[in-house]
N, C-alpha and C positions, 0 to 999 in steps of 0.2 A: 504494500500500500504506500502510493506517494504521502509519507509524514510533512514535506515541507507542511511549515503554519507561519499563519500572520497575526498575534496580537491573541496570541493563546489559541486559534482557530487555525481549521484545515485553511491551507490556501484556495481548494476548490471552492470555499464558502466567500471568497471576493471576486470571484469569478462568479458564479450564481448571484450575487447580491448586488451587481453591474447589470448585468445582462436582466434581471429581472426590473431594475431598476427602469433601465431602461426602456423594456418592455411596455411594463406600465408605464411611463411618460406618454409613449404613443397611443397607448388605449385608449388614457382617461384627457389624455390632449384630446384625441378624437371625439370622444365620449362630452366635451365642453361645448363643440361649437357646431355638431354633427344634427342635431335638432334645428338650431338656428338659423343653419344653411338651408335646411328644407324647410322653412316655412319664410325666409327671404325671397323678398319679391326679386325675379328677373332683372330687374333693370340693377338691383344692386347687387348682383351676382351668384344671386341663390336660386333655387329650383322653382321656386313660387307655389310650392304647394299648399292647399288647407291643411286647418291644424288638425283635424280627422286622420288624413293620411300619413302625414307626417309622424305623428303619435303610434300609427299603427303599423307604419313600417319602424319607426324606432324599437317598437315592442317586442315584433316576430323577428328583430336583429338581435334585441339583446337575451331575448327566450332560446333561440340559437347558440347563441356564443355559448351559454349555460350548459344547453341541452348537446352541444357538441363534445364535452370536457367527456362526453360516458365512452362512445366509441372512440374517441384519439386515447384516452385511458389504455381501452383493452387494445386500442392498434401496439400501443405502446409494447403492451407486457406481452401481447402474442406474438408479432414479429419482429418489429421495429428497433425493442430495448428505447430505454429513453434517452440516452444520448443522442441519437439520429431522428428519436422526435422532437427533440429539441431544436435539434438543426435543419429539419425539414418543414416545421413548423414557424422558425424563423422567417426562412425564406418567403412562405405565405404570406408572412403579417408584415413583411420589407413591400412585395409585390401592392400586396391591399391597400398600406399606407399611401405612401408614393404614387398610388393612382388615383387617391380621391384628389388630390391635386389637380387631375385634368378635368375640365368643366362637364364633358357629354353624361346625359343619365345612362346611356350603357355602361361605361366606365365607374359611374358610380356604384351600382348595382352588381358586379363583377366586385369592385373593392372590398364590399362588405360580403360577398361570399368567401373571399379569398380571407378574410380577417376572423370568419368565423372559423375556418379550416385549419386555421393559424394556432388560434386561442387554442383550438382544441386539443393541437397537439403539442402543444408547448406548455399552454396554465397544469394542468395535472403531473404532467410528469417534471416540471421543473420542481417543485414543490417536493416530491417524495427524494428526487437525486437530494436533496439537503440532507436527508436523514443519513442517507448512505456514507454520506461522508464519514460516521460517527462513528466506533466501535459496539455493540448492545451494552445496553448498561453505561455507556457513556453520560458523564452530568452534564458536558458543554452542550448537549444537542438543544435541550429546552431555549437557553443564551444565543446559541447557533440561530433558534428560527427565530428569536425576535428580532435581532439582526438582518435577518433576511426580508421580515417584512417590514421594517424600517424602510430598508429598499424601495419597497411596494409604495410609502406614504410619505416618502422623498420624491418620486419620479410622478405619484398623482398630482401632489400641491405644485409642483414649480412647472408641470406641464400646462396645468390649466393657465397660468398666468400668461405663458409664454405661447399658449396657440390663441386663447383670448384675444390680447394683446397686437398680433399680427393678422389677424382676419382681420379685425377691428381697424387697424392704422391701415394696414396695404391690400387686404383681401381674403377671400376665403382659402384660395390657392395657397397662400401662404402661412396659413395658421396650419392647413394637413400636413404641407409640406414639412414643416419644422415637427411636426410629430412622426412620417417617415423618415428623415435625416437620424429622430432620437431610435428608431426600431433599426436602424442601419447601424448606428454605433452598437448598439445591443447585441445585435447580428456578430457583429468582429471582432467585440468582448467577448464572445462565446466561443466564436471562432479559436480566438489568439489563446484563447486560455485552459484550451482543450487537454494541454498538457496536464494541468493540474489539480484534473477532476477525472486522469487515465482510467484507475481503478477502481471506478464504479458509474452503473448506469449501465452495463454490458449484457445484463441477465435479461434474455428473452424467457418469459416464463412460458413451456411448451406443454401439450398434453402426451406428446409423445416420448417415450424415458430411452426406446431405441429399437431398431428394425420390429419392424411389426407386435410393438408393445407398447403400452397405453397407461400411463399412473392409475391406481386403485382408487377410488373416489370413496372420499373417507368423511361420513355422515359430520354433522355439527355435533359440539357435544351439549349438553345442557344449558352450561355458562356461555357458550359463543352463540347459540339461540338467543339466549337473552339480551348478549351486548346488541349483537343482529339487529332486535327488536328495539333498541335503542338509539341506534344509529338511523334505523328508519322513522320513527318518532323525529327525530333530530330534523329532518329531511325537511318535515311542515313549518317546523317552528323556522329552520333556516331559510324557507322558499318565502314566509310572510317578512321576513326580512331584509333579503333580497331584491324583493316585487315594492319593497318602500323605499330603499336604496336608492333604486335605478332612475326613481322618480326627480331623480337630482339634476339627471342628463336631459330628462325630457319635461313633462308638465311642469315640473318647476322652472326650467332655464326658458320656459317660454313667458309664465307669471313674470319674472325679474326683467325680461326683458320689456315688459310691455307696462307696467307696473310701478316698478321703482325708480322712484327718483335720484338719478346717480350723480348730480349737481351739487 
């Protein structure tokens, strides 16, 4: 196992904690001004949609992005291993970003499928590679992931500012654009620093154990029933919180915008 560490930590955990950083810059950049563009009128650079459609294609994009994390999950574990979904899933969400920059609705609509394709293969398994870094029984991992998602709510706060900001002064083109440039540095943080996240992330988890044999399928035991049932419970309380969330990117930044007096 590569031991290099930085500051008591694996070094593959500032590498994940870049890259993730970055990640989310682009999202929740995107995620600021992506409402706003579609219900701006034409003539100042936006699609000119009603707030009906707009709302309702925000929805079925962000219930996507969500509902996408299940199969990139198992793409991960079943063929993929998650370091090359990581990397594959980068490349999507470089492609997505970078093209809401161009004005046509086919292009926009292309973006946000490529950004769902993105998330999905990238949110889930960047997340679980943190743990890997750690030995079992490790105490840094807990420290490890608040760090990591530091990352997450370093790359939200300063992205909103900064694609805000530049739709607002120069355009919409350029408020995505600066949240593709952040998913492109992310991309080559991930890249450059593959070295030192080698040894782990590798495990494709397979049904097959070898030539024409198949692992034994080994029932739940009582206690992992129960957690089971717990995790799924979790599911409602996290989806009613989620479905309030999201409201930040869309009915809300539409209220603010139409509403507040920002003088």
């Amino acid at each position: 196992m590569n031991r290099k560490q930085i500051l008591g930590h694996p070094a593959g955990l500032a590498v994940l904690f870049f890259t993730e950083l970055w990640e989310r810059f682009a999202y929740y950049g995107m995620r600021a001004i992506i409402v706003l563009y579609m219900a701006a009128s034409i003539d100042s650079g936006g699609l000119g949609w009603s707030d009906a459609m707009t709302l309702s294609v925000y929805g079925w994009f962000g219930l996507s992005v969500y509902l996408m994390s299940i199969p990139g999950g198992f793409i991960s574990d079943k063929w993929l291993g998650q370091k090359k979904s990581i990397f594959l899933g980068g490349f999507f969400l470089c492609g997505g970003h970078l093209l809401l920059a161009y004005p046509p609705v086919w292009a926009f609509y292309l973006s946000l499928a490529l950004i769902t394709i993105g998330v999905g293969l990238h949110k889930p398994t960047i997340s679980a590679i943190v743990g890997e870094l750690y030995p079992d029984g490790d105490p840094r991992k807990d420290s490890g992931y608040t760090i990591f998602y530091m990352g997450i709510n370093i790359g939200a706060f300063f992205s909103s500012l900064a694609t805000g900001y530049l739709a607002y002064k120069y355009g919409w083109s350029y408020g995505f654009l600066i949240a593709g440039i952040g998913m492109v540095i992310g991309q080559m943080t991930y890249i450059t620093g593959l070295g030192w996240i080698k040894d782990v992330g590798n495990v494709v988890v397979s049904e097959k154990t070898g030539e024409g044999t198949t692992k034994e399928k080994v029932p739940f035991t009582p206690l992992e029933k129960k957690r089971l049932g717990l995790v799924l419970f979790s599911f409602f309380i996290v989806l009613v919180f989620w479905a309030a969330f999201e409201q930040a990117g869309g009915l809300l930044n539409l209220y603010t915008e139409r509403f507040t007096d920002r003088n």
